[in-house]
N, C-alpha and C positions, 0 to 999 in steps of 0.2 A: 504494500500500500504506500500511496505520496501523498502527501497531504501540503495545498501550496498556504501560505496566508501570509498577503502581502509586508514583506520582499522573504519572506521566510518558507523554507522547505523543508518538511519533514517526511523521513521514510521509516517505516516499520523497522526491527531488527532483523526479519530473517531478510527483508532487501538488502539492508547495511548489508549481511553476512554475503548475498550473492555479489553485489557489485567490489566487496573487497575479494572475493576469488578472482573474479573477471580480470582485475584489475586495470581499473578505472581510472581517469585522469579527471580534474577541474574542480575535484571540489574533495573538501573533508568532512569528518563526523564531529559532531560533538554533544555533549548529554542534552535534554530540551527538560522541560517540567511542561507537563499537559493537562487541563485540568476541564472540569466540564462545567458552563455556563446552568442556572437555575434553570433556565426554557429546553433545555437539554435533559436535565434530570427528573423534570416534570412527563418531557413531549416520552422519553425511552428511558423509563427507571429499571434500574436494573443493567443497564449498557455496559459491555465490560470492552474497554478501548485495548487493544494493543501496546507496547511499550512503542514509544516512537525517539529518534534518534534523529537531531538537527542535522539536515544535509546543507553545508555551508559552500555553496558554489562559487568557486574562484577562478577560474579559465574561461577561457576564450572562446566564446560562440564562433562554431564554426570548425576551431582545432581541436578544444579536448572535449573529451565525452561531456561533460557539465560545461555550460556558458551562460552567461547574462547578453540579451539583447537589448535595446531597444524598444519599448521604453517596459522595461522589467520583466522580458519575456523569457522564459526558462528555454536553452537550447539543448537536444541532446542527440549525442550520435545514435546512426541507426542499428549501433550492436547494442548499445544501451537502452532503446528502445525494442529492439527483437527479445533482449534479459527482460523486462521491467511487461510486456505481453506475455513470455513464456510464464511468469509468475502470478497472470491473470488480473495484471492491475491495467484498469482501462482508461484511453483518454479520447475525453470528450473533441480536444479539435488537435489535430496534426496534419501541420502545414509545413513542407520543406524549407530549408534556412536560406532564403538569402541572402546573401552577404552586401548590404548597400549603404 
């Protein structure tokens, strides 16, 4: 699972786990603290979230697997999008990168 919320990425641990096999370029991990809003605990009590793990993207849209575009748009190559579907996490729009 990714989870975006503006300019912040988080991904599950068993992603951390697959994309640190892969070995990945453009970005690092680092702990997050996640918590659940009252309209959340109301709308789905009982929701048990996954641990999730801050994916900190630092490379270059375009060369490394992780990049920031314009204007805060998440880039990512297409072995790291083939890993990130084979794990059945789905994305609502994918549009190839131009680079302009």
């Amino acid at each position: 699972m990714i989870v975006a919320t503006f300019p912040c990425f988080l991904v599950t641990e068993e992603t951390q786990r697959a994309l640190q096999k892969m070995g990945f370029t453009g970005a690092t991990f680092a702990d997050a603290e996640v918590t659940t809003s009252e309209e959340c605990q109301e709308d789905q009590p009982g929701l048990d979230l996954p641990h999730f793990v801050w994916l900190k993207v630092n490379g270059k849209a375009g060369q490394d697997d992780f990049g920031i575009a314009v204007p805060f748009r998440l880039v990512i190559s297409e072995r790291v999008l083939d890993l990130l579907e084979s794990l059945g996490i789905p994305f609502a729009i994918v549009e190839p990168y131009d680079e302009e």
